[in-house]
C-alpha positions in Angstrom: 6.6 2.9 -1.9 7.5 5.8 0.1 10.1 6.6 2.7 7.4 9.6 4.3 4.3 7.8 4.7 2.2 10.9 5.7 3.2 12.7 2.8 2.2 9.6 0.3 -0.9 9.1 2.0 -2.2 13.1 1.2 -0.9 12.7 -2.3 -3.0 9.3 -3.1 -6.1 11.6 -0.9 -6.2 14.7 -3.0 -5.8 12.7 -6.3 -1.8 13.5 -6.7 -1.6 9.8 -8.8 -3.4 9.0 -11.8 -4.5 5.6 -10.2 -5.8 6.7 -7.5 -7.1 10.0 -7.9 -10.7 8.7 -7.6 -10.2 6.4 -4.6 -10.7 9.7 -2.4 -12.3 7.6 0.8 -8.7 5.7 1.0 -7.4 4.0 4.3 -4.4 2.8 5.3 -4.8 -0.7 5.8 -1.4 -2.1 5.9 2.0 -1.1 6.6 5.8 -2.4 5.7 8.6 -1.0 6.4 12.1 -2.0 5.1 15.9 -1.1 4.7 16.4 -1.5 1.8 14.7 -0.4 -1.6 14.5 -3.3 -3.7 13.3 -5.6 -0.6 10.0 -3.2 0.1 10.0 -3.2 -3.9 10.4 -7.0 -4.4 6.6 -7.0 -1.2 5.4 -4.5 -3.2 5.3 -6.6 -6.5 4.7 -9.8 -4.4 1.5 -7.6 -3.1 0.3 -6.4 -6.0 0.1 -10.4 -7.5 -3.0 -12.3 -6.6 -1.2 -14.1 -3.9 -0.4 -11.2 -2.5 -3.5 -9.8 -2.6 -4.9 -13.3 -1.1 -2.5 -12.5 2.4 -3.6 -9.0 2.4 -6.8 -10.0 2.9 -6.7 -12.8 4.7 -4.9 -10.8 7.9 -7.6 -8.1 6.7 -10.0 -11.0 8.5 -7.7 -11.9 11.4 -7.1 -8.2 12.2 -11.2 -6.9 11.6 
């Protein structure tokens, strides 16, 4: 969750989080955007959860 997307992305890219400091080759996939905070955290749990997870790649399909 970030409210400067660029900024988030180069972070995750040059390893600035433990988790996903070796996903280097990262894309941006999938974007939200919301108000307020604890309705993009509340998607961001619900995406996170296996049916979450399930959408996400299901419009993955659609879209590709």
């Amino acid at each position: 969750m970030t409210n400067n997307l660029k900024r988030r992305l180069k972070e995750h890219k040059f390893g600035g989080t433990i988790t996903t400091s070796r996903m280097k080759n990262s894309e941006l996939v999938y974007e939200d955007n919301y108000d307020a905070f604890e309705e993009a955290r509340r998607r961001g749990l619900y995406l996170k959860s296996a049916a979450g997870r399930r959408f996400l790649k299901k419009k993955l399909n659609m879209d590709g």
